[in-house]
N, C-alpha and C positions, 0 to 999 in steps of 0.2 A: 680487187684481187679476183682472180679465176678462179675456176670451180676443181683444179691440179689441185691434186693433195703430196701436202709436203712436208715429212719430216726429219726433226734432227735428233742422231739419237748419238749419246753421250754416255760416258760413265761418270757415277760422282759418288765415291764412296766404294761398297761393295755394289751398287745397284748400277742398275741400266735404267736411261732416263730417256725414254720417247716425246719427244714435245712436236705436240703437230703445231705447222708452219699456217692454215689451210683457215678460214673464218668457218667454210662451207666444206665437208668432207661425204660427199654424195658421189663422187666418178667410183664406179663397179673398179674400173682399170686402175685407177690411181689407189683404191684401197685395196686391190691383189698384188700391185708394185710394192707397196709400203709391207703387207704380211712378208712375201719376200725378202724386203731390207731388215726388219726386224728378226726373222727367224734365221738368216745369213747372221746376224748381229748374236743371237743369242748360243749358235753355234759355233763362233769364233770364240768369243769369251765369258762364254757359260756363269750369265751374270743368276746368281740367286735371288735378286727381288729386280722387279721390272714398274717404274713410274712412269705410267701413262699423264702426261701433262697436255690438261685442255682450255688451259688460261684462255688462246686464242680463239676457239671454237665458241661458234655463236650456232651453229646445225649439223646433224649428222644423219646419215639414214642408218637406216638398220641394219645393215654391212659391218658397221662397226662394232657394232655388240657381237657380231659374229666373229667379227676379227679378236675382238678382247678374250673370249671367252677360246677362240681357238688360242692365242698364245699362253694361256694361263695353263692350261690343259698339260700345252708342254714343256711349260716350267714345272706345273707338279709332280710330272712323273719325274723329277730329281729334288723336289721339294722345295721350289719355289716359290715365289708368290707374286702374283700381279697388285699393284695397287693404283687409284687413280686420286689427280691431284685438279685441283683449280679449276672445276668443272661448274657450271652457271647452275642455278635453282633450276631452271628450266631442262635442261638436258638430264641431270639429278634426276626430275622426276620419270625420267624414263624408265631408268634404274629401279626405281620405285615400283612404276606399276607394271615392270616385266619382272619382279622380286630379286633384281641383281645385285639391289642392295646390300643384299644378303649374304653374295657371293664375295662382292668388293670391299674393299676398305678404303675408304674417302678419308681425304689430308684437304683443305682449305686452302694450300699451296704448294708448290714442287719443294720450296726448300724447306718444309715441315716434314715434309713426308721423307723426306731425305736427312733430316734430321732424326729423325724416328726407325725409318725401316734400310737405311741404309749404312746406317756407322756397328751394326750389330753381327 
């Protein structure tokens, strides 16, 4: 698989569900496309919880923590909430030691977290 970042975004529930397509989510271009399809997505159908699913994801650069924290930003100002799912030990500790831990709310898998933050 190439280094094109690709995602599919869904409703399931009252929530919107991002699931990156991508092993490797490092293209600058490919992750200003995706902020674009996501914030196009969130002002179409003004979803109140937003699941970032990273089952697939084995790397990311630091682009994406900037992506994350930009789309949560604009779900709070209508009260929101971002949360991330299936995301490896390893990338986890990113979270970790930039304290974003703190910020997010981690689910073990999309359809826990969907289970939890989107039938409410």
């Amino acid at each position: 698989m190439d280094d094109k970042v690709g995602v599919e975004i869904t409703t399931q529930g009252n929530a919107g569900v991002v699931t990156f397509q991508s092993k490797s989510i490092t293209d600058a271009d490919g992750i200003a496309s995706v902020s674009k399809q996501i914030k196009k997505f969130i002002d179409e159908n003004q979803p109140k919880k937003l699941i970032f699913d990273f089952g697939k994801v084995k790397f990311f650069s630091s682009q994406v923590l900037g992506l994350l924290l930009d789309i949560r930003s604009k779900l709070e100002a209508d009260n929101g909430e971002v949360v991330i799912s299936s995301i490896n030990p390893q990338l986890h500790r990113v979270f970790r030691i930039t304290n974003l831990d703190k910020v997010f709310s981690f689910f073990k898998d999309k359809e826990t977290a969907i289970k939890t933050i989107g039938t409410d």
